[in-house]
C-alpha positions in Angstrom: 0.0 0.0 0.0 1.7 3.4 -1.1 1.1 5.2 2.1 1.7 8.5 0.2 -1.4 8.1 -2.5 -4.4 9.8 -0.7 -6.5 9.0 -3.1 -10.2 7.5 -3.2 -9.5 3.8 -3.3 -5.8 4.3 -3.6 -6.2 4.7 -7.4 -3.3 5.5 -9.7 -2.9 8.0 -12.2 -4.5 6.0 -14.7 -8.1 5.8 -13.3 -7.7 8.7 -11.1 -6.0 11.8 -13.3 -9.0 15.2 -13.5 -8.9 14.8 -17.4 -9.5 11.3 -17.6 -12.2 10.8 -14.6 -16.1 10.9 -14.9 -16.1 11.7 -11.0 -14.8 13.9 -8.7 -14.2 13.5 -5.2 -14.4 17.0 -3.3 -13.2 16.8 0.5 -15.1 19.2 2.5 -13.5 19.0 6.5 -16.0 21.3 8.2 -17.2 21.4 11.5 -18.1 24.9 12.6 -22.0 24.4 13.5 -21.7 20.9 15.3 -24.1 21.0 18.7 -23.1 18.1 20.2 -20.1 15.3 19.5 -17.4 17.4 17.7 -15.1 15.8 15.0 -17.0 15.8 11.7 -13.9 17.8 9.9 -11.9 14.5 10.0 -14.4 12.5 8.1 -13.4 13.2 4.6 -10.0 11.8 5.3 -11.3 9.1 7.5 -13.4 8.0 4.4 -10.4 8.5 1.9 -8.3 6.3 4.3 -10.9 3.3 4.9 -11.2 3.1 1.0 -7.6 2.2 0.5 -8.5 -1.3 1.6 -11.1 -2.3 0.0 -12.1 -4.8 -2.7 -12.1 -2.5 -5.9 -14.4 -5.3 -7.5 -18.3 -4.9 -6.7 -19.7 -8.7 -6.5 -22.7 -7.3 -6.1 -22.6 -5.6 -9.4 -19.9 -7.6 -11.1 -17.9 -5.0 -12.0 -14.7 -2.9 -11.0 -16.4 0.8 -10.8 -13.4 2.9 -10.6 -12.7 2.2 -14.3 -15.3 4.9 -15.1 -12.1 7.6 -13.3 -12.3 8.7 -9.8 -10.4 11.8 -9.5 -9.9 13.0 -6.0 -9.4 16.8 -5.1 -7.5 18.3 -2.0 -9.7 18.9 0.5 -11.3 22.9 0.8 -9.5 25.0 2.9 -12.4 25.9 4.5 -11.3 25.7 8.3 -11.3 29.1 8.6 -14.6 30.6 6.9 -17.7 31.5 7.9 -20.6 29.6 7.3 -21.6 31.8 4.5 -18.2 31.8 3.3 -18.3 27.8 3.1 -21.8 27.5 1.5 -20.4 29.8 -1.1 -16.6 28.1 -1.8 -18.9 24.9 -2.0 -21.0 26.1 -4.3 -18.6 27.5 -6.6 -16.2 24.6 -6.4 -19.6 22.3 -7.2 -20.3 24.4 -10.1 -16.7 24.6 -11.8 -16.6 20.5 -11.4 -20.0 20.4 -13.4 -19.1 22.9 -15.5 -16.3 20.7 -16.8 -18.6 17.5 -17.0 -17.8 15.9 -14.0 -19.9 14.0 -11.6 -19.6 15.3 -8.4 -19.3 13.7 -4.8 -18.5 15.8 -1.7 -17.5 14.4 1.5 -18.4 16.2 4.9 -18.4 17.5 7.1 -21.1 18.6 9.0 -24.3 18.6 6.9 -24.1 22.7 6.1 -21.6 21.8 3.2 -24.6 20.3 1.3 -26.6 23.6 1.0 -23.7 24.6 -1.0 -23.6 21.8 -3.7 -27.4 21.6 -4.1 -27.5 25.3 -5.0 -24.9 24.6 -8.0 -26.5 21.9 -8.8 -30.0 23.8 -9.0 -28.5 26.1 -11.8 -27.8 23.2 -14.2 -30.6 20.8 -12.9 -33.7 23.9 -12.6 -36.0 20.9 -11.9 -33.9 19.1 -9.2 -35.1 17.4 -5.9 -33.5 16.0 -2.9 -33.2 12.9 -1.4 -32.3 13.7 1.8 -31.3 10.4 4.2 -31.2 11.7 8.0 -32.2 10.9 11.7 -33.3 14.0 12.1 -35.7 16.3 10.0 -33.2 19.5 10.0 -36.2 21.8 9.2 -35.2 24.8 11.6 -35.7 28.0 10.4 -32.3 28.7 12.6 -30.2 26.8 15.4 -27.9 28.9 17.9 -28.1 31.7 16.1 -27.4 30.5 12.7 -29.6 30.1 9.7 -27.3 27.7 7.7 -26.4 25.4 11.1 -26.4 21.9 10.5 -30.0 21.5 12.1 -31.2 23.9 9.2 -30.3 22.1 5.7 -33.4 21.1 5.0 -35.4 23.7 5.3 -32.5 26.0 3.4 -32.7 23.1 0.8 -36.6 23.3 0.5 -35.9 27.2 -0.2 -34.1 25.8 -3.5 -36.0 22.8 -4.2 -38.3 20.2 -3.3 -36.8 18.0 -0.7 -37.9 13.9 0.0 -37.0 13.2 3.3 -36.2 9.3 4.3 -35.3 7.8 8.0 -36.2 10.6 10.0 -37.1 9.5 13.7 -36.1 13.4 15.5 -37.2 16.5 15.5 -38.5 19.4 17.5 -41.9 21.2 17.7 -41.0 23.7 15.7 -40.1 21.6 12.9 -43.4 19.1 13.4 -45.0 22.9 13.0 -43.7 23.7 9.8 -43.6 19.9 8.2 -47.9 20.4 9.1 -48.3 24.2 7.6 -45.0 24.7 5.1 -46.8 26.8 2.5 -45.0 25.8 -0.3 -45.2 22.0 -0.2 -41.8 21.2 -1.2 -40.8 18.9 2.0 -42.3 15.2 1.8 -40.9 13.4 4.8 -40.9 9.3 5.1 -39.7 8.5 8.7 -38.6 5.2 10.1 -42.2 5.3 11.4 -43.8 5.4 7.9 -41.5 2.7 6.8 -42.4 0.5 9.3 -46.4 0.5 8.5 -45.5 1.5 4.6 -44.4 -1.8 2.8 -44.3 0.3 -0.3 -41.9 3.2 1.3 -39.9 3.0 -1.7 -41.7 3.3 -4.4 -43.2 6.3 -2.0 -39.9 7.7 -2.4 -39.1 7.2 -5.8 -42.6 8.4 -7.0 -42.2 11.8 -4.8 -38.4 12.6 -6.6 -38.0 14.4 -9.9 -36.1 13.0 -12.7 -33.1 14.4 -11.5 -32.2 13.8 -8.0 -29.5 14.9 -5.8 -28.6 12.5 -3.0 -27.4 13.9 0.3 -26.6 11.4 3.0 -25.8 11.5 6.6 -24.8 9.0 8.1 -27.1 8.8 11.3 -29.8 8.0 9.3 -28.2 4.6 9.9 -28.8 2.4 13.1 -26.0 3.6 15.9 -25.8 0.3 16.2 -23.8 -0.5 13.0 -22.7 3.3 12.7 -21.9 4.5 15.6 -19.1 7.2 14.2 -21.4 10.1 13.9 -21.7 13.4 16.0 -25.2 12.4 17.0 -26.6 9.2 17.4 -30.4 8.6 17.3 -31.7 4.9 17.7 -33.8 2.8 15.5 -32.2 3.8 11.8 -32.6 1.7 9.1 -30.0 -0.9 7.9 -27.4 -1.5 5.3 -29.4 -3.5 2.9 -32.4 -1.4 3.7 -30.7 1.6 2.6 -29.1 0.2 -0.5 -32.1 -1.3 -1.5 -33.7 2.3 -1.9 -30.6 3.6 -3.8 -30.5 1.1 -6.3 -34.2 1.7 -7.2 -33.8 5.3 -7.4 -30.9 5.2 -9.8 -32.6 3.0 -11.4 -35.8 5.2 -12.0 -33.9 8.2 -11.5 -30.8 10.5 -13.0 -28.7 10.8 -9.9 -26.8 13.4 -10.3 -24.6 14.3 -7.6 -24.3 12.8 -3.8 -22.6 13.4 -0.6 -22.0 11.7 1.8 -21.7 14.1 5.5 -21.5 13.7 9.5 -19.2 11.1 10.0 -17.2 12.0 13.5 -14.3 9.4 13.7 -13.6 7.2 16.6 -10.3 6.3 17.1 -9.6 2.6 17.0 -13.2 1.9 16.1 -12.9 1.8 11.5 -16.6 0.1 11.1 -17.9 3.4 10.2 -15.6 4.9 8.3 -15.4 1.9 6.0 -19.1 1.5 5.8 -19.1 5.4 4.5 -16.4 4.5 1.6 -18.1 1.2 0.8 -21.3 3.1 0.3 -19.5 5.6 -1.9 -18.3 3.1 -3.7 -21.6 0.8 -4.3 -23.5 3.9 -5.2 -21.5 5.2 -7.9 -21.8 1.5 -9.2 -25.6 1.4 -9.2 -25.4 5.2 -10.7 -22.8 3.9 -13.8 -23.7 0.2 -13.7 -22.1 -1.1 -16.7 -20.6 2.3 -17.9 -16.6 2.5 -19.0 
């Protein structure tokens, strides 16, 4: 293992130069907004490490994915900005990477980063949703004194575009309040709740996306249980397969356009996490280019 290659999945120059790759990889370490475990800015590179040891052949998919080029950019220097400042380097490093035809996947990070991306992504996409994956419904109009904290992306989100909402099983009155009266309609939510009594939840799902989705993923939607790695824990999220399951069909039905993957908080000596988040990375833009070179 060349312990100086930092890229995704260790790749070479061959299947990981910019000019040659169909995806990008966009580190963003942030962790300004975090209200309770503290850590999220070492995810990106916690992901980036975990993926240097695994299998680069998908037997699910029977295929080797990173032939399609997975280019993978320094991470933002964002330590130092404002939230503002963030949303908007995010934004206008989203847009120069579709601007020169690349697919885009940013790693968190707290979940603010996403705001960023989906609002790049709304000016080439104008009739993009969300899928947003979560434990919690992040519908606050603002959280400690900040409209673009890490409680507040979805709501910020539904300001740009309709957002479908999937594993949610927290949130406060406030947010119950707006989810009841929003007057624009744009926020579907599916909790684990629904899912339980809804053997249909995803074809739900599916049928309440657009035809071009954006995917934005933290990783609490999961059980604690198998990720325990995030900055706030919420039992009784939904599983591995579960949550594949539901991506697959959406690709399938959908264009996915652009992902990230946010909120993994490392815990040192404890990998099960951080590999899980590169795995998932890595099935996902299989089911999105499934048979693609």
């Amino acid at each position: 293992m060349d312990e100086k290659n930092k890229n995704f999945i260790a790749l070479t120059d061959e299947y990981a130069s910019y000019k040659k790759s169909k995806v990008a990889i966009m580190q963003v370490p942030y962790d300004k907004t975090t209200t309770y475990i503290h850590g999220t800015s070492k995810g990106p590179s916690a992901i980036i490490d975990a993926s240097r040891y695994m299998e680069l052949y998908d037997d699910e998919l029977n295929q080797e994915t990173f032939r399609i080029g997975i280019y993978t950019a320094e991470p933002l220097d964002v330590a130092k900005l404002s939230s503002e400042e963030m949303v908007e380097k995010v934004c206008v490093s989203t847009a120069e990477l579709l601007k020169a035809g690349k697919f885009p996947v940013i790693l968190g990070g707290e979940h603010s980063v996403s705001i960023g991306a989906v609002k790049a992504f709304k000016e080439v996409y104008p009739n993009i949703s969300v899928l947003h994956l979560d434990a919690h419904y992040d519908l606050r109009d603002e959280y400690f004194g900040s409209k673009l904290n890490h409680g507040c992306i979805a709501r910020r989100i539904s300001e740009i575009c309709p957002v479908v909402q999937v594993g949610t099983r927290s949130m406060s009155k406030e947010e119950k309040d707006f989810l009841a009266s929003q007057p624009n309609g744009k926020v579907k939510s599916i909790s684990v709740y629904d899912i339980l009594d809804t053997p249909m939840w995803k074809d739900k799902t599916t049928n309440a996306l657009s035809e071009n989705v954006y995917v934005t993923i933290d990783l609490d939607v999961f059980d604690p249980a198998i990720v325990p790695a995030v900055g706030t824990p919420e039992p009784g999220g939904i599983g591995w397969y579960e949550t594949l399951d539901l991506l697959r069909d959406v690709s399938k039905d959908k264009k996915i356009v652009g992902f990230d993957v946010v909120e993994l908080c490392p815990i040192e000596g404890q990998i099960t996490s951080d590999f899980l988040a590169a795995k998932l990375i890595y099935r996902l833009l299989g089911y999105i280019f499934s048979g693609k070179k």
